[in-house]
MMTF fields as JSON, N, C-alpha, C and O atoms, coordinates in Angstrom:
{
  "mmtfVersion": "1.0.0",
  "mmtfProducer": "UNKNOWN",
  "numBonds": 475,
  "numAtoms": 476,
  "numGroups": 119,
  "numChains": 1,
  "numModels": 1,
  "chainsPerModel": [1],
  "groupsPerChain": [119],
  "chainIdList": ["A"],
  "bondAtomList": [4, 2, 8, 6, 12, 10, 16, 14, 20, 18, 24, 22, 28, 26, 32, 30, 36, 34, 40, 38, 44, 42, 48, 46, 52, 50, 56, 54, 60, 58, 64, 62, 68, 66, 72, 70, 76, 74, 80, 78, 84, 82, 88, 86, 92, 90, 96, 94, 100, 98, 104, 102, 108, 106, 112, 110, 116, 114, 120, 118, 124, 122, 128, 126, 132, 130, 136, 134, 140, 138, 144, 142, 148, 146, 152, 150, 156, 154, 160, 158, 164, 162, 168, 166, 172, 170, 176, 174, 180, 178, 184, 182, 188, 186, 192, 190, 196, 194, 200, 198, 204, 202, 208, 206, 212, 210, 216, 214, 220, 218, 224, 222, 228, 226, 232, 230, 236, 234, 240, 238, 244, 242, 248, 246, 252, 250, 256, 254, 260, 258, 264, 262, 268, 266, 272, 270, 276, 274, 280, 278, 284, 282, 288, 286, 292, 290, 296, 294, 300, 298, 304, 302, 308, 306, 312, 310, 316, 314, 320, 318, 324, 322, 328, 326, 332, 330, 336, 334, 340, 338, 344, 342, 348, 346, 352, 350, 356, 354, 360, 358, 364, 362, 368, 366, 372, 370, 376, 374, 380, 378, 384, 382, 388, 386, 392, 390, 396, 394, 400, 398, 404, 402, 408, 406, 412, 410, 416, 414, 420, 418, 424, 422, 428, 426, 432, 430, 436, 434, 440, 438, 444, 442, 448, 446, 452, 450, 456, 454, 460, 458, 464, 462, 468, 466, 472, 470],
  "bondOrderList": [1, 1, 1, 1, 1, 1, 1, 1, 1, 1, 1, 1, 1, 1, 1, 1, 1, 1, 1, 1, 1, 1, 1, 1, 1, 1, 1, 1, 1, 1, 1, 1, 1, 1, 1, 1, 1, 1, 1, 1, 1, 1, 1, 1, 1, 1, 1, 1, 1, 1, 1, 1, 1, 1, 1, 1, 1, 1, 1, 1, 1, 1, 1, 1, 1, 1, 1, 1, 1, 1, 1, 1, 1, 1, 1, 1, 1, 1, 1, 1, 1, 1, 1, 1, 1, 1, 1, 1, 1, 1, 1, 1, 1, 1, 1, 1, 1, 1, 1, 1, 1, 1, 1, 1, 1, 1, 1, 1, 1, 1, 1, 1, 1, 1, 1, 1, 1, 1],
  "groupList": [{"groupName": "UNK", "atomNameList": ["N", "CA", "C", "O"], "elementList": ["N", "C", "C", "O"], "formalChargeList": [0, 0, 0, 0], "bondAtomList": [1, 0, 2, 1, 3, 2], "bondOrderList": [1, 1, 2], "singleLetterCode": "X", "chemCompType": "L-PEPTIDE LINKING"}],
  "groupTypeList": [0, 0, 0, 0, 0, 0, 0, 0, 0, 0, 0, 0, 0, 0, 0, 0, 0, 0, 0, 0, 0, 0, 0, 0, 0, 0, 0, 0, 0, 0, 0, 0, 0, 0, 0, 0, 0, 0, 0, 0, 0, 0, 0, 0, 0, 0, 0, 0, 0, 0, 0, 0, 0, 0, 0, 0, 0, 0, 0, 0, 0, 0, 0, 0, 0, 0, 0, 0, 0, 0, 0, 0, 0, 0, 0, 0, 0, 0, 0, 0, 0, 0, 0, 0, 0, 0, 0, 0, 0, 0, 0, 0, 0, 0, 0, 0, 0, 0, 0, 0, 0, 0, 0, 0, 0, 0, 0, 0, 0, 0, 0, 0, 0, 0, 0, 0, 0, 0, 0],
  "groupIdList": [1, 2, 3, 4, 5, 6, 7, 8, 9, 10, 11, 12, 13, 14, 15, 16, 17, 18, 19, 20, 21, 22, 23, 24, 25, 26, 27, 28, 29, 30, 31, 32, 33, 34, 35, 36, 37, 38, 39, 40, 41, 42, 43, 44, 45, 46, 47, 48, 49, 50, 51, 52, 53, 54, 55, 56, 57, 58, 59, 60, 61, 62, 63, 64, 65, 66, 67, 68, 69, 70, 71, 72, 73, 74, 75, 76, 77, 78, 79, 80, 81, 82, 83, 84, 85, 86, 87, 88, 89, 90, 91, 92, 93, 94, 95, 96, 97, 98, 99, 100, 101, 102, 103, 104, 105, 106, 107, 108, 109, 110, 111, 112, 113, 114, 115, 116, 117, 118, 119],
  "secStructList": [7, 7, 1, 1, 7, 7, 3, 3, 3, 7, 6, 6, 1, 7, 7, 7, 7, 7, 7, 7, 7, 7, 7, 1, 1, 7, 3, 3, 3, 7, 7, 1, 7, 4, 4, 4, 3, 3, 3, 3, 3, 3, 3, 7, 1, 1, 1, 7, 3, 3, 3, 3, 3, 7, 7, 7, 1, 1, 4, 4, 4, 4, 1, 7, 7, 3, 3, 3, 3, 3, 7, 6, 6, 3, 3, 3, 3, 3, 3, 7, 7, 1, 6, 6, 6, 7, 7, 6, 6, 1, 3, 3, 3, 7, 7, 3, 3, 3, 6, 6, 6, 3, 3, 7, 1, 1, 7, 4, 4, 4, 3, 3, 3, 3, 3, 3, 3, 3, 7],
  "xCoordList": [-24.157, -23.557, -22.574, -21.663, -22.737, -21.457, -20.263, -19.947, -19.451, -18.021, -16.996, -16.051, -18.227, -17.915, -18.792, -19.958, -17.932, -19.11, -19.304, -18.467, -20.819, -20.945, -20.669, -21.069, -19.937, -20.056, -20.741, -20.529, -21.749, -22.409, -21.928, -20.974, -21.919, -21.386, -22.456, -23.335, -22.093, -23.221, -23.305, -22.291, -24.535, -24.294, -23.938, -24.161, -23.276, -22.598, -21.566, -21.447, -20.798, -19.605, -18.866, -19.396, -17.548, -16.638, -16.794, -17.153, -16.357, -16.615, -15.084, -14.58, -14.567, -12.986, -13.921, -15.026, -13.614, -13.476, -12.338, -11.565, -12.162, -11.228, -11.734, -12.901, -10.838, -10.87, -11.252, -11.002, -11.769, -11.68, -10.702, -9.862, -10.076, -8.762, -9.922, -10.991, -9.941, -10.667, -10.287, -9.117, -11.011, -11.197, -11.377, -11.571, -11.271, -11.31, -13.117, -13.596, -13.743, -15.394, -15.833, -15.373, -16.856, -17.055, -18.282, -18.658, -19.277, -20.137, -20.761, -20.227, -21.483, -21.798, -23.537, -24.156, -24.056, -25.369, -25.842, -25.079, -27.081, -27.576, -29.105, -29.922, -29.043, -30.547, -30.795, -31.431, -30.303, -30.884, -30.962, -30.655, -31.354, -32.347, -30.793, -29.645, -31.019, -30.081, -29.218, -28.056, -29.661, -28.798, -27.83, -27.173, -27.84, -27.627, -26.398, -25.846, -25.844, -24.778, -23.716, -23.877, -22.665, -21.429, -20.252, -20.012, -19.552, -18.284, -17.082, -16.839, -16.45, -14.762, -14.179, -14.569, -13.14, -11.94, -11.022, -11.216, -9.616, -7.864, -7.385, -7.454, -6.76, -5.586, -4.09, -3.314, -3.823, -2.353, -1.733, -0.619, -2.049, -1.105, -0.472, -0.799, 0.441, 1.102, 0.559, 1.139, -0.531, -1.136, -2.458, -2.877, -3.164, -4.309, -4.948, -4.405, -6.37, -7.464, -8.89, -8.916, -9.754, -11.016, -12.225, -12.54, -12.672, -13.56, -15.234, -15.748, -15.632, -16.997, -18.22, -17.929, -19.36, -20.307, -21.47, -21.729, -22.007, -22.322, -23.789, -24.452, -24.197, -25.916, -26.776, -26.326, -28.036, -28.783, -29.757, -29.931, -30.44, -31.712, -32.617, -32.604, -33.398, -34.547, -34.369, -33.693, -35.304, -36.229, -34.851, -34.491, -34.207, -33.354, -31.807, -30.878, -31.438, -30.521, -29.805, -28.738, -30.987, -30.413, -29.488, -28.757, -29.448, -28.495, -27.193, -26.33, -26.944, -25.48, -24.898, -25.323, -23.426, -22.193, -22.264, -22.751, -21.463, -20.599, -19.709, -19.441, -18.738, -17.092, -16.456, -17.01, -15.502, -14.12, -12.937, -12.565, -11.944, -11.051, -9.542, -9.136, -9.111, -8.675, -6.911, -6.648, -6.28, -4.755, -3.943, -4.309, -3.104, -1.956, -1.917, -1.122, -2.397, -2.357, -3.46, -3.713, -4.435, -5.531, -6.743, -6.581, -7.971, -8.789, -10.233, -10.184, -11.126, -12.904, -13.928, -13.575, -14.836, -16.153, -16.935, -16.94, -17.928, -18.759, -19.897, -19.686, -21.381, -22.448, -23.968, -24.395, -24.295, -25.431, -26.414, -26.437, -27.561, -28.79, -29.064, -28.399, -29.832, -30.093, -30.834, -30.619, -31.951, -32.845, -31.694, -32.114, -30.741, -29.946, -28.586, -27.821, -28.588, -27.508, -27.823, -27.494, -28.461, -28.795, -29.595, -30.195, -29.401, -30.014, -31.13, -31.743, -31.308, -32.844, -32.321, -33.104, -31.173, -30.748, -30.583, -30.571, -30.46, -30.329, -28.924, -28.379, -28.471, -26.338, -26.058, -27.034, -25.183, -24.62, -23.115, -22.34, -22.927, -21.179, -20.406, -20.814, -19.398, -18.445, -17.146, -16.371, -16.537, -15.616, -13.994, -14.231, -12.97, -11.782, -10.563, -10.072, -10.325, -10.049, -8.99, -9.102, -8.075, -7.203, -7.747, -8.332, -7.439, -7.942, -9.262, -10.333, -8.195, -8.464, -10.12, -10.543, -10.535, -11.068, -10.883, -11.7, -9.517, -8.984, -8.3, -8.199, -7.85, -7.81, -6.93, -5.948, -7.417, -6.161, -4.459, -4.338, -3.555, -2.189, -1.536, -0.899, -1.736, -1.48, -1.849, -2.658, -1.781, -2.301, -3.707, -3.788, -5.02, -5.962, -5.737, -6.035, -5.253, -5.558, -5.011, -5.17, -4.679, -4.037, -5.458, -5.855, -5.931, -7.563, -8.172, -8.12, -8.71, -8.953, -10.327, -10.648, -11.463, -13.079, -13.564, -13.176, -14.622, -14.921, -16.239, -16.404, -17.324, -18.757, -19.288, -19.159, -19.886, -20.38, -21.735, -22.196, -22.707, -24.288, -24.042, -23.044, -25.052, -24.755, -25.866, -26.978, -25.979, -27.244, -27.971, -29.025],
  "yCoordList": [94.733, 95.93, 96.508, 95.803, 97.779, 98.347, 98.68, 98.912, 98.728, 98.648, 100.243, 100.715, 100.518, 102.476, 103.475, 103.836, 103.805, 104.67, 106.162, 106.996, 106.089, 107.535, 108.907, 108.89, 109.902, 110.59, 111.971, 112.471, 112.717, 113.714, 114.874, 114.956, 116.076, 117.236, 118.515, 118.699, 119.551, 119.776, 121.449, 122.125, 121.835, 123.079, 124.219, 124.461, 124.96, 125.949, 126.432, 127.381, 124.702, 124.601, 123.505, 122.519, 123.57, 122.826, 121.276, 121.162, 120.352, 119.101, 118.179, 118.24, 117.545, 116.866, 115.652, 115.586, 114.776, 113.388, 112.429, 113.021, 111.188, 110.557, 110.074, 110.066, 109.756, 108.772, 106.855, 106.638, 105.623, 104.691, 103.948, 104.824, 102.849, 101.985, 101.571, 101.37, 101.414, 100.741, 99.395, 99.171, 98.33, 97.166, 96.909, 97.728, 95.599, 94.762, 95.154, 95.925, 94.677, 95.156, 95.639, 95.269, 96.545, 97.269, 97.664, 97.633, 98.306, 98.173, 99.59, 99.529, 100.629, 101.972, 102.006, 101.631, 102.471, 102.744, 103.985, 104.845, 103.798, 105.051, 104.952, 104.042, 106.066, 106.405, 107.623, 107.881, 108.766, 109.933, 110.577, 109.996, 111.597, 112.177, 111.916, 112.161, 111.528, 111.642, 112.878, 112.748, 114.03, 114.915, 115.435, 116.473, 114.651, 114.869, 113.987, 114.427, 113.136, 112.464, 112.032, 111.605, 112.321, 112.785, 111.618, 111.581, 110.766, 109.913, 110.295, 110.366, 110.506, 111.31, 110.281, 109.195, 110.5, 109.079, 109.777, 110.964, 109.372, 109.582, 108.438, 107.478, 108.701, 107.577, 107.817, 108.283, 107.44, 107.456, 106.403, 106.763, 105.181, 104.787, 104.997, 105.909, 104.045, 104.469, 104.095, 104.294, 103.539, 102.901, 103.618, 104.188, 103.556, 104.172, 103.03, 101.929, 103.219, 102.851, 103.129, 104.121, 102.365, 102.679, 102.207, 101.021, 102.969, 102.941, 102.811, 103.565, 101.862, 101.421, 101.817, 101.525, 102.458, 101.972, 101.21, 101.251, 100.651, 99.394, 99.469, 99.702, 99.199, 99.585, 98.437, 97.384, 99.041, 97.978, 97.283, 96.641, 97.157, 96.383, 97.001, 96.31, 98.103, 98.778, 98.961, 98.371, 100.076, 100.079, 100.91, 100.609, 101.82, 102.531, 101.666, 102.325, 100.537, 100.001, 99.503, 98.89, 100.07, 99.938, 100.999, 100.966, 101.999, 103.627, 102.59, 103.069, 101.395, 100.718, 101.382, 102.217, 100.653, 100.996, 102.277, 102.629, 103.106, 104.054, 104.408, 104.776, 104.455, 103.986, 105.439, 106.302, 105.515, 106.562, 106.375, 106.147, 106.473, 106.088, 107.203, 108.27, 106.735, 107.808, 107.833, 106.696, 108.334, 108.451, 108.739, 109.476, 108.271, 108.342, 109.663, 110.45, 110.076, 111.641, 112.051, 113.15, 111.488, 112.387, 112.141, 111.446, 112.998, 112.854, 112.595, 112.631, 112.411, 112.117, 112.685, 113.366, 112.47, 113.059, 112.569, 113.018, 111.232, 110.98, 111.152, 110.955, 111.591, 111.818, 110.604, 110.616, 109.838, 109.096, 109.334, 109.947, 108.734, 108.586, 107.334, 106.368, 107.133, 105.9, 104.86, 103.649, 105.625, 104.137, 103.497, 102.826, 103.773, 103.459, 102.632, 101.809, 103.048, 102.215, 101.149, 100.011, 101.966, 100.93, 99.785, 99.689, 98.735, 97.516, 97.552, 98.498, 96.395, 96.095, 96.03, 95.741, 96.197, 96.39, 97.797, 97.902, 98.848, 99.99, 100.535, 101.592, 99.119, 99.219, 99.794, 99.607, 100.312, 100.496, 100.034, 100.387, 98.83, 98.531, 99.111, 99.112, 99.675, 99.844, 99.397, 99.603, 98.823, 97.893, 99.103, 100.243, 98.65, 98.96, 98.38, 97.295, 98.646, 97.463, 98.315, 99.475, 97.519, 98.679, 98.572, 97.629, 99.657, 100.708, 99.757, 100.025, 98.426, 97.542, 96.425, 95.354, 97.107, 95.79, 94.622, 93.956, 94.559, 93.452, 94.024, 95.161, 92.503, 92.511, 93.771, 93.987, 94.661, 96.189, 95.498, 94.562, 95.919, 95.454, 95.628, 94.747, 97.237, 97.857, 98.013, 97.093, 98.538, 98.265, 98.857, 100.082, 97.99, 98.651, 99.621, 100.776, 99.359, 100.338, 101.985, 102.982, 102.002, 103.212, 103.964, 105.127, 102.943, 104.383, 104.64, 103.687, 105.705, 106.216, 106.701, 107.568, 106.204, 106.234, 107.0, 106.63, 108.502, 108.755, 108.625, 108.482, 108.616, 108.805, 109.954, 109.886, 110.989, 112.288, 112.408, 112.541, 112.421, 113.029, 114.255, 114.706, 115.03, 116.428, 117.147, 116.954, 117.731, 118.023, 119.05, 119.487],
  "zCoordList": [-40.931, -40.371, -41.386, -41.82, -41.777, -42.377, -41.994, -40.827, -43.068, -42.72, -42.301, -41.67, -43.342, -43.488, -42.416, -42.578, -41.317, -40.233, -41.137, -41.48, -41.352, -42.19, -40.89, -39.726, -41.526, -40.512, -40.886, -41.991, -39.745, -40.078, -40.424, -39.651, -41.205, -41.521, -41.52, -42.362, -40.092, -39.554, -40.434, -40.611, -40.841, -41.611, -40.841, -39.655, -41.816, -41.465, -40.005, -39.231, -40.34, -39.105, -39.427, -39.938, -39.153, -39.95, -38.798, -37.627, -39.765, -39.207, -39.465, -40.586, -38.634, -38.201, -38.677, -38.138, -39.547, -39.873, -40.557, -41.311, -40.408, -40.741, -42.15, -42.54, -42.69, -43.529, -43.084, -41.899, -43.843, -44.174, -44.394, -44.598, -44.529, -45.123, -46.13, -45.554, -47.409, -48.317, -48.501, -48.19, -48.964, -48.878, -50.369, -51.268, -50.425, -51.928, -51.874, -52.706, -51.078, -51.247, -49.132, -48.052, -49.554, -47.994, -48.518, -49.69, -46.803, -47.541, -46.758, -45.65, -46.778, -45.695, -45.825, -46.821, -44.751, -44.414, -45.723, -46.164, -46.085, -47.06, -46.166, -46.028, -45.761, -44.905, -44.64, -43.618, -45.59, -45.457, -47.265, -48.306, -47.101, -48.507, -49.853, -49.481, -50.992, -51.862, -51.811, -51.425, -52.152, -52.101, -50.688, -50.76, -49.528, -48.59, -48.368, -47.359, -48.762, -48.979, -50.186, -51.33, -49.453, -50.44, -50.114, -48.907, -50.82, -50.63, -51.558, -52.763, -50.342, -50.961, -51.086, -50.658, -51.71, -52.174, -51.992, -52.254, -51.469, -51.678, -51.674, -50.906, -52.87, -53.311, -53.103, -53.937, -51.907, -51.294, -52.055, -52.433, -52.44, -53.028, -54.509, -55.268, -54.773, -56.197, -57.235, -58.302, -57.207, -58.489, -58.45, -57.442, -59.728, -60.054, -59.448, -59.538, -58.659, -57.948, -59.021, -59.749, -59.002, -59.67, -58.531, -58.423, -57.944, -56.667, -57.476, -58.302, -57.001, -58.063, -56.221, -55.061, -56.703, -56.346, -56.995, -58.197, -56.255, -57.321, -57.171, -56.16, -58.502, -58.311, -57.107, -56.656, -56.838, -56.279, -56.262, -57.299, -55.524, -55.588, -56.68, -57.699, -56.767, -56.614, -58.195, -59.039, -58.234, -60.15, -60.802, -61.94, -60.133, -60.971, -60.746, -61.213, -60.22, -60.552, -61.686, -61.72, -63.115, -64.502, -64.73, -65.719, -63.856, -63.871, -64.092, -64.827, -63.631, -63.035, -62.01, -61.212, -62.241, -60.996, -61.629, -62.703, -60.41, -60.579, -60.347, -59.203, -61.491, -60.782, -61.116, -61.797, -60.656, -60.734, -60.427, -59.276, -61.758, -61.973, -60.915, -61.375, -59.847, -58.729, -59.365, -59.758, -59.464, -59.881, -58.681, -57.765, -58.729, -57.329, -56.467, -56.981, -55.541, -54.607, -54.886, -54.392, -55.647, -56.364, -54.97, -53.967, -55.363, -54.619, -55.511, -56.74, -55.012, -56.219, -55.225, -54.261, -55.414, -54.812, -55.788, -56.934, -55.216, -55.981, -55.008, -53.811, -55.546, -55.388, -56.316, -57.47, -55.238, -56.011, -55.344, -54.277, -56.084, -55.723, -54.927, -55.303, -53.981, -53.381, -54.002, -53.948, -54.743, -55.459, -56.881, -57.825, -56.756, -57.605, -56.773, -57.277, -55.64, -55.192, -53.98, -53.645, -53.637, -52.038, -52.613, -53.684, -51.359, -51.26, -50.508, -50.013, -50.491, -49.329, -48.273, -47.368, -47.949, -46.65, -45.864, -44.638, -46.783, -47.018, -47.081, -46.764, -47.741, -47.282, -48.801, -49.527, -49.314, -50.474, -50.176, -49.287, -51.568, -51.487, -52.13, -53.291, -52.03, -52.481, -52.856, -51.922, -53.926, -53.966, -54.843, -55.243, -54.908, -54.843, -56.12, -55.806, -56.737, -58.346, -59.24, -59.634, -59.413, -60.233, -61.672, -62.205, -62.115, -63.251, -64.427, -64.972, -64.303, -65.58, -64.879, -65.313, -63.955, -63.148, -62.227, -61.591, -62.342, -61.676, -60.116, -59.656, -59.506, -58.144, -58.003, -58.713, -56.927, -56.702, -56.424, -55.633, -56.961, -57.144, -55.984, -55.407, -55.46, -54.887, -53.464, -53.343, -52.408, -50.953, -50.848, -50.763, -50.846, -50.541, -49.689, -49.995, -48.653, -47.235, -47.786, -47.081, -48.48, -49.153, -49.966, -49.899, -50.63, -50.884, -49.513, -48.736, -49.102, -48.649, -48.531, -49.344, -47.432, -48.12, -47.47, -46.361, -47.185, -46.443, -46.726, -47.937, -46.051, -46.501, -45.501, -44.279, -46.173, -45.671, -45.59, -46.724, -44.61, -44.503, -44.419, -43.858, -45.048, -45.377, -44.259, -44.75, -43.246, -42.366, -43.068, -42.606]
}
């Protein structure tokens, strides 16, 4: 079961969603068309955050992770492909790491994860 409830964003009408508490590793459903899903990041806390999605199972998992390096107040928007991230589960993880790779210093719960289906 994932950790991240994706939430839908219905066209051409504005959509109220929350944010995530991000986690050392978490993990969200990928089950609709690539271009149709979008994951925002905010970094409330004081330290720079580097938010990795992490490649997966399948033939294009040589693409690798895809990380972004988030700076204190800042926000990201990363966009992937699924045969590149998802698993055989159809989960994609996402993990949380300050700048250098190592354990986040700082309060996970402070990044901020949203995951967006685009209708």
């Amino acid at each position: 079961m994932a950790d991240i409830t994706n939430v839908t964003g219905d066209l051409n009408a504005g959509t109220i969603f929350a944010f995530s508490n991000g986690a050392a590793s978490q993990t969200f459903e990928y089950d609709v068309a690539d271009e149709k899903l979008v994951v925002l990041i905010r970094n409330d806390d004081a330290n720079e955050a580097t938010v990795t999605v992490t490649a997966g199972d399948f033939e294009q998992n040589g693409l690798g992770d895809v990380e972004v390096a988030v700076a204190q107040n800042e926000y990201a928007v990363i966009q992937v492909e699924s045969g590149a991230v998802k698993d055989e589960d159809g989960e994609v993880t996402v993990t949380v790491t300050d700048a250098d790779g190592s354990e986040f210093t700082g309060t996970e719960a402070d990044v901020k994860i949203a995951v967006i289906e685009l209708d």
